[in-house]
N, C-alpha and C positions, 0 to 999 in steps of 0.2 A: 596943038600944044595944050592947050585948055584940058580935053579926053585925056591926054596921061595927069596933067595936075590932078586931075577931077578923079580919074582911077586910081592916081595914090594916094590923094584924103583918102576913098573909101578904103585903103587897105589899111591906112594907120586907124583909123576910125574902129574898123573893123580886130585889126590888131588892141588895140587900146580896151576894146569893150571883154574882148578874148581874160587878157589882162584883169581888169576887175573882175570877173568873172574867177578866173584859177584863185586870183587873191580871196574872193568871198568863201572859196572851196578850200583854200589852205587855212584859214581863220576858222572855219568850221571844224574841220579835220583837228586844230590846233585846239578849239573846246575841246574837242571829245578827248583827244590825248592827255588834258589837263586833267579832265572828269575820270578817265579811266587810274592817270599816276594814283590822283587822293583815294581811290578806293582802294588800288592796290597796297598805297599806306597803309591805308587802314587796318587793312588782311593780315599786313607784313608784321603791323604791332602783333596782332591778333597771336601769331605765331608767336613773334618771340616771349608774349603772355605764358600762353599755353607752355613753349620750352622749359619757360623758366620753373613753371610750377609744377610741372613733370620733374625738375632738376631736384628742385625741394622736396617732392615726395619719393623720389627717388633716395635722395641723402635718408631722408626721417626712415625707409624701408631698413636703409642699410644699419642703422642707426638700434631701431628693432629689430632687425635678426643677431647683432652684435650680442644685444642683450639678454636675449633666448638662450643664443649659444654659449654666453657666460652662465644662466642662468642652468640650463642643460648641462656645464661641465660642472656646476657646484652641488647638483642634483646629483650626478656620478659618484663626485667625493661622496657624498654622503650615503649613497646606495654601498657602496665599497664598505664605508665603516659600519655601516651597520649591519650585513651581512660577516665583516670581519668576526662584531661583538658578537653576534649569534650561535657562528661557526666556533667562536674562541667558548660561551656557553653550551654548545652541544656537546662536543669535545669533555667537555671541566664534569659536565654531570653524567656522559656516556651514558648506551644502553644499560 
């Protein structure tokens, strides 16, 4: 009777130490996962940094070529008219 007491202390013994043991490995495992989230934070702002300020030069691109191409159609009108006036002076004093 003693032999089996005596062989299942060592197994809860045994058991118990097993125990501490996965727990110091799951607490460890549990830093790095912690370690790894905050960096990924970090990246994650990092990104949506980066998005944003892509968004912004993106708007100010569209914003200047707006302005070109108004600038280009007001440049037209005024190619138009003064080719009109020229054509209307070629015309007035002919060959």
């Amino acid at each position: 009777m003693a032999d089996s007491f005596e062989s299942r202390m060592n197994f809860i013994n045994e058991q118990q130490a097993q125990f501490t043991v996965d727990i110091q490995l799951l607490k460890e495992r549990q830093a790095e996962i912690a370690r790894l989230t905050e960096a990924n934070q970090g990246m994650i702002r990092q990104l949506v940094d980066v998005a944003m300020s892509l968004a912004r030069h993106g708007e100010e691109t569209d914003r200047r070529i707006r302005e070109l191409a108004e600038a280009g159609a007001e440049t037209e009108h005024k190619m138009n008219a003064l080719i009109d006036t020229v054509d209307k002076l070629v015309r007035r004093n002919g060959p």
